[in-house]
Backbone as XML, in Angstrom:
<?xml version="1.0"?>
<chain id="A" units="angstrom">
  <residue number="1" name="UNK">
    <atom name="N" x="9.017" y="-7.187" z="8.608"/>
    <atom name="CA" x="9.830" y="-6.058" z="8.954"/>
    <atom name="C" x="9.126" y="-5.181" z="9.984"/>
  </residue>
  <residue number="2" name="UNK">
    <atom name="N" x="7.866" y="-4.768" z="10.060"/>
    <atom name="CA" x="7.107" y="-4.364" z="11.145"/>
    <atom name="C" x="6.952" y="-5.052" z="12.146"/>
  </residue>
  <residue number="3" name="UNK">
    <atom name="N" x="7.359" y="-6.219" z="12.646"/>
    <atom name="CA" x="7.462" y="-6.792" z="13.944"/>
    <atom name="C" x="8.628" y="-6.235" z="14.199"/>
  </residue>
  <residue number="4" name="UNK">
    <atom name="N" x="9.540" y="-6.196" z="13.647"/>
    <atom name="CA" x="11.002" y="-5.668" z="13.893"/>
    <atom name="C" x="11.239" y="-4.563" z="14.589"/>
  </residue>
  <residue number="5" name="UNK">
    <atom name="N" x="10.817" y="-3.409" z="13.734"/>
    <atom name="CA" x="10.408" y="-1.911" z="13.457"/>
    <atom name="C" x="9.835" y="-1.593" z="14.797"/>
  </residue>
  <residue number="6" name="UNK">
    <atom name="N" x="8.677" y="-2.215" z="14.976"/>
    <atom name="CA" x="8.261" y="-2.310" z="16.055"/>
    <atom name="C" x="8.880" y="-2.712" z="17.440"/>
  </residue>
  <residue number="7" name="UNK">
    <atom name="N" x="9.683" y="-3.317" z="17.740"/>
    <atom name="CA" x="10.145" y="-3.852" z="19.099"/>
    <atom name="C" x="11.168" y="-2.860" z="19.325"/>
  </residue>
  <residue number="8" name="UNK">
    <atom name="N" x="11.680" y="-2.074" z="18.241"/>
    <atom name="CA" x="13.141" y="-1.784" z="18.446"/>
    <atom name="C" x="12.855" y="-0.065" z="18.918"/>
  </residue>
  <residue number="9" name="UNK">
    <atom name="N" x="11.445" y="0.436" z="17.894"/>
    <atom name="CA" x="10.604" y="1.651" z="17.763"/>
    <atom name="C" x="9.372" y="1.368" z="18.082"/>
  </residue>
  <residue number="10" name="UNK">
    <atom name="N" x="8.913" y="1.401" z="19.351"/>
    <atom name="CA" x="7.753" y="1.646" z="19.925"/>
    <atom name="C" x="7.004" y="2.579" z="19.272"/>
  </residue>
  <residue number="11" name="UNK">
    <atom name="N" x="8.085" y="3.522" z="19.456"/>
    <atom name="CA" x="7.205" y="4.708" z="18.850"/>
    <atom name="C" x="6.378" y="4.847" z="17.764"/>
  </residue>
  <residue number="12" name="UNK">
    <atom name="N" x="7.077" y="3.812" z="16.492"/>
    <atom name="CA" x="6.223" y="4.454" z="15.808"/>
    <atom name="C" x="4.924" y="3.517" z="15.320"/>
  </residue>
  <residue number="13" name="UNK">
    <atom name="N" x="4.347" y="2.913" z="16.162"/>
    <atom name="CA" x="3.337" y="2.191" z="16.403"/>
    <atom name="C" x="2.108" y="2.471" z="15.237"/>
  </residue>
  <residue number="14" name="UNK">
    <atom name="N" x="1.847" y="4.138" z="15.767"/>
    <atom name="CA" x="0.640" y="4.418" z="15.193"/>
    <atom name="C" x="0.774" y="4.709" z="13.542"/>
  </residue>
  <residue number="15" name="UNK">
    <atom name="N" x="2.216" y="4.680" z="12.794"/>
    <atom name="CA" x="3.070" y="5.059" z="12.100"/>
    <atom name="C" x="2.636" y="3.521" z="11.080"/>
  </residue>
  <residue number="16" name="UNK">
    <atom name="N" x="3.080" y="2.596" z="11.884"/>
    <atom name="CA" x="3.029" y="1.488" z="11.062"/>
    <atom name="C" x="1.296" y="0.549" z="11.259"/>
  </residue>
  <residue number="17" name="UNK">
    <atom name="N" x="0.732" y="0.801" z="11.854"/>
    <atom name="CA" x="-1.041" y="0.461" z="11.732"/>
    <atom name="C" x="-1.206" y="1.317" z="10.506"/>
  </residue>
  <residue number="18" name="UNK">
    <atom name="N" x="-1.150" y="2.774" z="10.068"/>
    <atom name="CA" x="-1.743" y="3.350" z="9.161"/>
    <atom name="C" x="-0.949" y="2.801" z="7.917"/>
  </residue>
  <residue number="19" name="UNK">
    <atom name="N" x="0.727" y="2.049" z="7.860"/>
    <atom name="CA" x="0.983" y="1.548" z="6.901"/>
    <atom name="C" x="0.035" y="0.244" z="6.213"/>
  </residue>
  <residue number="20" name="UNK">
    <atom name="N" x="-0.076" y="-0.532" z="7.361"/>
    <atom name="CA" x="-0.574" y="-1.630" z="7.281"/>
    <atom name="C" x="-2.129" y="-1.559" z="6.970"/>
  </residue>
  <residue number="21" name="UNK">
    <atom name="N" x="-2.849" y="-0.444" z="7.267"/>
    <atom name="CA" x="-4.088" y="-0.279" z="6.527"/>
    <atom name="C" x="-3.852" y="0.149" z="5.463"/>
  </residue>
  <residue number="22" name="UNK">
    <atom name="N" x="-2.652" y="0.806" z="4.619"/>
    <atom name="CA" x="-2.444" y="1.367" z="3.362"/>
    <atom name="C" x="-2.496" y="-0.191" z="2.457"/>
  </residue>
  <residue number="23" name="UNK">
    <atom name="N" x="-1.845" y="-1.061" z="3.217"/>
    <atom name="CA" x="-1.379" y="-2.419" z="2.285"/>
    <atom name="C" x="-2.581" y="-3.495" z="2.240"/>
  </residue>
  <residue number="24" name="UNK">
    <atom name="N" x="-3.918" y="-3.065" z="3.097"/>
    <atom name="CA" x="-5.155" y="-3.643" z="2.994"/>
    <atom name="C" x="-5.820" y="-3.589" z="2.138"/>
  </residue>
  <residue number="25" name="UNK">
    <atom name="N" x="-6.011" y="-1.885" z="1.984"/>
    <atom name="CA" x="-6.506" y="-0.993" z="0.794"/>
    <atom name="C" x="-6.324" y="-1.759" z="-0.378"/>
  </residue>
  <residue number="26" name="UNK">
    <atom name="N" x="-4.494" y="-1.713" z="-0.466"/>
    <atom name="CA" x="-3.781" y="-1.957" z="-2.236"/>
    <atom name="C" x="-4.493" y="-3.547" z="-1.898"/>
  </residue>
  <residue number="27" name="UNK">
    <atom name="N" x="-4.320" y="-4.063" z="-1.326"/>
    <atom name="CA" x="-4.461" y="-5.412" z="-1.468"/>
    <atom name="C" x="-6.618" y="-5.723" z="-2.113"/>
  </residue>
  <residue number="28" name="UNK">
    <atom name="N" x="-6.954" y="-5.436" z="-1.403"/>
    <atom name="CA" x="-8.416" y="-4.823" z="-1.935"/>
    <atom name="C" x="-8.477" y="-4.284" z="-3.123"/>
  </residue>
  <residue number="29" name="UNK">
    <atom name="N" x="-8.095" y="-3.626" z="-3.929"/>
    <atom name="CA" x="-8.266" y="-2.515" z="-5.283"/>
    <atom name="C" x="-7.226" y="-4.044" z="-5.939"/>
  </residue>
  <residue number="30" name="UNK">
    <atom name="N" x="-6.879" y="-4.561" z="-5.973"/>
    <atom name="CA" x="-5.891" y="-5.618" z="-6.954"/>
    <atom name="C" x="-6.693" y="-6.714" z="-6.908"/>
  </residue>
  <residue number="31" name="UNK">
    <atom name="N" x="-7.615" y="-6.965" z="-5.998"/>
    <atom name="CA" x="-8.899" y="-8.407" z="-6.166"/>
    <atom name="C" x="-9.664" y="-7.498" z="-7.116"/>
  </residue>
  <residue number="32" name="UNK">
    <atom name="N" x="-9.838" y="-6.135" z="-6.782"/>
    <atom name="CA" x="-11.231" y="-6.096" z="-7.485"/>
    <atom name="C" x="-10.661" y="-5.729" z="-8.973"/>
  </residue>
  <residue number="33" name="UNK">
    <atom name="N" x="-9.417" y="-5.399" z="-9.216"/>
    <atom name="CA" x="-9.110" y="-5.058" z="-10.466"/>
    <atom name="C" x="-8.761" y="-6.824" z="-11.112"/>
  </residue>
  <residue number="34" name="UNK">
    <atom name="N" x="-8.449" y="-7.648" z="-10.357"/>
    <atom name="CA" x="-8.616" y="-9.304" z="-11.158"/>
    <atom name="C" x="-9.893" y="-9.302" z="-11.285"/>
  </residue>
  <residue number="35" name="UNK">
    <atom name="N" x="-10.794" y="-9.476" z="-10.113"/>
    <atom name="CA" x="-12.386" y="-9.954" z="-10.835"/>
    <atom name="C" x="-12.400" y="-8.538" z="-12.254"/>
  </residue>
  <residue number="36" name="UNK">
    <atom name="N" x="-12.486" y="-7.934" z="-12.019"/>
    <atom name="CA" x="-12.671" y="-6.926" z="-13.034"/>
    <atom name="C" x="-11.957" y="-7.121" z="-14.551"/>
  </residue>
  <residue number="37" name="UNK">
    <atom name="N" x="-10.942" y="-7.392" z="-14.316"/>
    <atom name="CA" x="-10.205" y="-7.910" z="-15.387"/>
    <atom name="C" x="-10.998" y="-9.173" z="-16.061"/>
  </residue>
  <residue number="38" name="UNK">
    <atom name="N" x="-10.955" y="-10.460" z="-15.279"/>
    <atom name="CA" x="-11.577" y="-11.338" z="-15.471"/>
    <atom name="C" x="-12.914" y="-11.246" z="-16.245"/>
  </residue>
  <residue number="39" name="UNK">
    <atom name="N" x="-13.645" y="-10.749" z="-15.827"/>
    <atom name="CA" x="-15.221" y="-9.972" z="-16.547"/>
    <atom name="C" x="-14.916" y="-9.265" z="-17.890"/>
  </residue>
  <residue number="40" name="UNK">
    <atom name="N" x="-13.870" y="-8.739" z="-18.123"/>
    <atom name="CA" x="-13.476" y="-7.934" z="-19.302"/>
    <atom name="C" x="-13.789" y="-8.692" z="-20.395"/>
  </residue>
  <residue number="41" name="UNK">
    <atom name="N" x="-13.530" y="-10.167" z="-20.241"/>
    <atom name="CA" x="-13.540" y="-10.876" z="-21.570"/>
    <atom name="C" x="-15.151" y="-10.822" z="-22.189"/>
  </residue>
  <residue number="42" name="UNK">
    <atom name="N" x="-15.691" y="-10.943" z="-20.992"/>
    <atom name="CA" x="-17.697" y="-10.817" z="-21.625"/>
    <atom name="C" x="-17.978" y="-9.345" z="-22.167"/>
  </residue>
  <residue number="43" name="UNK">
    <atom name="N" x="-17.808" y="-8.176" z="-21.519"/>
    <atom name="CA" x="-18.305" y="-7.182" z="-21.680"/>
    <atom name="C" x="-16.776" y="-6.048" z="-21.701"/>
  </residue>
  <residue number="44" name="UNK">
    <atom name="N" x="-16.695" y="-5.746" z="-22.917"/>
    <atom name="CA" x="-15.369" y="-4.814" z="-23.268"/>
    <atom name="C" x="-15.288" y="-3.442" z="-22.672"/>
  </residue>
  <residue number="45" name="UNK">
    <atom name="N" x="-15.995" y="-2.367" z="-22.725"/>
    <atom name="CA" x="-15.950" y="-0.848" z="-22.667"/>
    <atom name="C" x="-16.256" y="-0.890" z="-20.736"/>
  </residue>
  <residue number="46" name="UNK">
    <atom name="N" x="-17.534" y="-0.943" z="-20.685"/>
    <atom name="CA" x="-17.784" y="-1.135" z="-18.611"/>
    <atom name="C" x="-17.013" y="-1.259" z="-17.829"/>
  </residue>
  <residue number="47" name="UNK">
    <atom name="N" x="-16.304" y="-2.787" z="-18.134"/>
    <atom name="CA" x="-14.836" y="-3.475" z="-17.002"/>
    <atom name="C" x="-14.016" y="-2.472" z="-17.156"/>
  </residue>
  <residue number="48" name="UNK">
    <atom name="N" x="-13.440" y="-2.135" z="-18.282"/>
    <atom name="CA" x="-11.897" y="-1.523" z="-18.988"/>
    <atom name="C" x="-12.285" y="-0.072" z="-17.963"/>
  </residue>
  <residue number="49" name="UNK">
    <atom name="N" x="-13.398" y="0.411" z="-18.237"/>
    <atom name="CA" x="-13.510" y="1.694" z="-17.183"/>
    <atom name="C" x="-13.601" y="1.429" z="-15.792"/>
  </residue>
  <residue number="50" name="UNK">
    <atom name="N" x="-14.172" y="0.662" z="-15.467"/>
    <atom name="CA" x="-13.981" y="0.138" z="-14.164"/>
    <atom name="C" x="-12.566" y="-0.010" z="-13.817"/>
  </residue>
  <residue number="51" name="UNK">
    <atom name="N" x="-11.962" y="-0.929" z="-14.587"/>
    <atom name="CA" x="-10.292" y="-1.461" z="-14.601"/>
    <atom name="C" x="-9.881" y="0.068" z="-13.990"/>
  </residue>
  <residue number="52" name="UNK">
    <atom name="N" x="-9.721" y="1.056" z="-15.169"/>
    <atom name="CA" x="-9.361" y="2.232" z="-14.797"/>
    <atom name="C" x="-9.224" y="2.820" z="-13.485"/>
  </residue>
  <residue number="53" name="UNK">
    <atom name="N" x="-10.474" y="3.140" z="-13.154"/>
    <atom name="CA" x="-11.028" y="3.648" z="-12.212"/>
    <atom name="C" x="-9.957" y="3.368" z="-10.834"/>
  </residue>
  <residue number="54" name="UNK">
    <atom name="N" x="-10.293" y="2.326" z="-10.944"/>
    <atom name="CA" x="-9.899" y="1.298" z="-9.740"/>
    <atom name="C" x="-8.051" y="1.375" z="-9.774"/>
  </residue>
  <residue number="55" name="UNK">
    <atom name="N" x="-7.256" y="1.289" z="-10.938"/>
    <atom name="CA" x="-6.120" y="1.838" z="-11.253"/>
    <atom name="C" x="-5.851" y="3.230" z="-10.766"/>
  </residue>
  <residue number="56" name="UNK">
    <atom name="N" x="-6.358" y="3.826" z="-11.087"/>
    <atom name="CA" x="-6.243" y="5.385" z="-10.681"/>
    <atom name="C" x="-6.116" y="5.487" z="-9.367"/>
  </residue>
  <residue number="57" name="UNK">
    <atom name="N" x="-7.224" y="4.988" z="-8.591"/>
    <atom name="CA" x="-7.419" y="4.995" z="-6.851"/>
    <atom name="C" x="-6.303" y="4.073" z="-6.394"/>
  </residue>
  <residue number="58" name="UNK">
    <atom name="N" x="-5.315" y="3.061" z="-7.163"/>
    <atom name="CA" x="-4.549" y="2.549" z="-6.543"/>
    <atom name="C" x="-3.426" y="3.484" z="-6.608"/>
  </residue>
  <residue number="59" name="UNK">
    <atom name="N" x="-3.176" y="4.084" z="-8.057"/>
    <atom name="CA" x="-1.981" y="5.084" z="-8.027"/>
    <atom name="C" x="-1.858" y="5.476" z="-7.275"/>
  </residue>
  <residue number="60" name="UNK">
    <atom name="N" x="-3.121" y="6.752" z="-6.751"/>
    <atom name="CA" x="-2.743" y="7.526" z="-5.670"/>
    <atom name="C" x="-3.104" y="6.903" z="-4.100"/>
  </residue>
  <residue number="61" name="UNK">
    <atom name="N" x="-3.461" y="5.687" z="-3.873"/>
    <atom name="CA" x="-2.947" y="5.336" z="-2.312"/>
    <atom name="C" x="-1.623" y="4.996" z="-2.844"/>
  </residue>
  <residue number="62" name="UNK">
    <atom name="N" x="-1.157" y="4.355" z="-3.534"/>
    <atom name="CA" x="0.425" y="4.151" z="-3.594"/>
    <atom name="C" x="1.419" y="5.423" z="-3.319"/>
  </residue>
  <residue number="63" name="UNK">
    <atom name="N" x="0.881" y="6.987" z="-4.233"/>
    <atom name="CA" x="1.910" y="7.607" z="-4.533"/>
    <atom name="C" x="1.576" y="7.852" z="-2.732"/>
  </residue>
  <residue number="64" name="UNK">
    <atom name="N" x="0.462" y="8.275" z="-2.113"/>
    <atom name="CA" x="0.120" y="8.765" z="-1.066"/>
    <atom name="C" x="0.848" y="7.659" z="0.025"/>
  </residue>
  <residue number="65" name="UNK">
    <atom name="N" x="1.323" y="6.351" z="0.211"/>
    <atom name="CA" x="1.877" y="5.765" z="1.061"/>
    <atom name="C" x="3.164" y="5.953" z="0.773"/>
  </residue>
  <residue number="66" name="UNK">
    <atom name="N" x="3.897" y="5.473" z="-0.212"/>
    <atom name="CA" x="5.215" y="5.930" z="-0.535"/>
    <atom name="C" x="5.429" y="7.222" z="-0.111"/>
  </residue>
  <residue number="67" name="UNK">
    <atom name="N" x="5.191" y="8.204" z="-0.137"/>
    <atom name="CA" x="5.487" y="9.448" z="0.298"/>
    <atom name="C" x="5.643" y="9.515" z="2.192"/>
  </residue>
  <residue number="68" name="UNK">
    <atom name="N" x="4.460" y="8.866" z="2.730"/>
    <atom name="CA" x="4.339" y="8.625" z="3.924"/>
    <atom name="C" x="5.421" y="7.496" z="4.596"/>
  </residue>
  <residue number="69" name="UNK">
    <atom name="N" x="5.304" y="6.973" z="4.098"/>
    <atom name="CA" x="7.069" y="6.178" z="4.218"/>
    <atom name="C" x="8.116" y="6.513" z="4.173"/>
  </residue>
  <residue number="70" name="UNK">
    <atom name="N" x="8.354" y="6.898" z="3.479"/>
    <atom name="CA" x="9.316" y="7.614" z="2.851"/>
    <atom name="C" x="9.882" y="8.506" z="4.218"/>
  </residue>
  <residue number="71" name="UNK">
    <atom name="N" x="9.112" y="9.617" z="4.612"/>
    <atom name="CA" x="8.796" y="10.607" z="5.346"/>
    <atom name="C" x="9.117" y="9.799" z="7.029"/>
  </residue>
  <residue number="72" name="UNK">
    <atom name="N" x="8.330" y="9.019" z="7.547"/>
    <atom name="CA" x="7.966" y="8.355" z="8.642"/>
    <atom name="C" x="8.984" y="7.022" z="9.185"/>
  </residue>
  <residue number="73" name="UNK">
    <atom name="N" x="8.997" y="6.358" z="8.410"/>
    <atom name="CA" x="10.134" y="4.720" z="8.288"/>
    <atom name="C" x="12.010" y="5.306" z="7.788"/>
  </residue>
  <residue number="74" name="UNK">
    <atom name="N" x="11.488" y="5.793" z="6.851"/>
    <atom name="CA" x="12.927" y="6.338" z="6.035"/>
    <atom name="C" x="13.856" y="6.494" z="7.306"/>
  </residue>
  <residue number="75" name="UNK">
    <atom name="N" x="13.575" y="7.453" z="7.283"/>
    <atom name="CA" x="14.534" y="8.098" z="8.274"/>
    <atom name="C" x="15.312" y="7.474" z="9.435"/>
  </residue>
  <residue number="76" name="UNK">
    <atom name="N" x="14.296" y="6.692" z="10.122"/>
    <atom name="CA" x="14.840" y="5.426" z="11.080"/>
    <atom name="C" x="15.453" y="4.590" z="10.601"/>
  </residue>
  <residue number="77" name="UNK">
    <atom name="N" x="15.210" y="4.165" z="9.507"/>
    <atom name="CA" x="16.086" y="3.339" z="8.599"/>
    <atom name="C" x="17.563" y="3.608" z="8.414"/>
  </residue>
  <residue number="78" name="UNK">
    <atom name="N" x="17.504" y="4.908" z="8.065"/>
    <atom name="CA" x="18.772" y="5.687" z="7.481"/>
    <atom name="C" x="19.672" y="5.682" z="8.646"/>
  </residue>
  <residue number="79" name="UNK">
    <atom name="N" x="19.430" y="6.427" z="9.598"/>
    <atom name="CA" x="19.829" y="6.728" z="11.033"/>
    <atom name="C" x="20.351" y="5.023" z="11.550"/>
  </residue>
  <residue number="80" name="UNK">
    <atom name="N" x="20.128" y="4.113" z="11.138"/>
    <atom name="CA" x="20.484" y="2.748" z="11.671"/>
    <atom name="C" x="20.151" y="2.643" z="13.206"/>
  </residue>
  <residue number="81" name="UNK">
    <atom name="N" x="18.679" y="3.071" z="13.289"/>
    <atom name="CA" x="18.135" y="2.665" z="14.272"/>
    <atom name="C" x="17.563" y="1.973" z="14.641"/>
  </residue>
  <residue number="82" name="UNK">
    <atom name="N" x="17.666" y="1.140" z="13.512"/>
    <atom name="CA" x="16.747" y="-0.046" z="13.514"/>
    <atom name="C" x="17.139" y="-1.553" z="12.640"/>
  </residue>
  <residue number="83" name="UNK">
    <atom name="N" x="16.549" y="-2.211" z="12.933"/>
    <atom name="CA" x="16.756" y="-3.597" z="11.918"/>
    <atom name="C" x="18.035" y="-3.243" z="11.335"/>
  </residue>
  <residue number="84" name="UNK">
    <atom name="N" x="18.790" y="-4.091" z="11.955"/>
    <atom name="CA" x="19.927" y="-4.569" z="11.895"/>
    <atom name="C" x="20.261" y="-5.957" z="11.377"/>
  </residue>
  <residue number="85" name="UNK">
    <atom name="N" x="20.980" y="-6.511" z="10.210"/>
    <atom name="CA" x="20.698" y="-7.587" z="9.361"/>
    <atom name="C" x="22.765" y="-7.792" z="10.217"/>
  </residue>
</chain>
């Protein structure tokens, strides 16, 4: 959908790089919460806080991209300025 987004909205270029580093991030914090998970079975209390941890920091890049989307993409969306099916 960002190749799309892109050809049709130049503009919002710099709009969708900072999405696409948001989806690096999540993608990063979900390996380390599998290895982490994975490890849980040897050592119970450590991982599970770790698990946490690492949960928490995904919440808020999530709530923090959704919002930015929301805000930035939405709107072009709505407006049918774009991607056209």
């Amino acid at each position: 959908m960002f190749s799309q987004l892109l050809r049709e909205r130049p503009d919002l270029a710099a709009t969708v790089a900072n999405l696409v580093e948001d989806h690096g991030m999540i993608a990063s914090i979900l390996s380390r919460v599998r290895e982490l998970a994975d490890g849980a079975a040897q050592s119970r209390a450590p991982a599970l806080e770790a698990i946490r941890r690492e949960l928490d920091g995904l919440a808020a890049i999530m709530e923090s991209h959704f919002g930015y989307e929301e805000r930035t993409i939405s709107q072009a969306l709505d407006d049918g300025d774009v991607i056209r099916s």
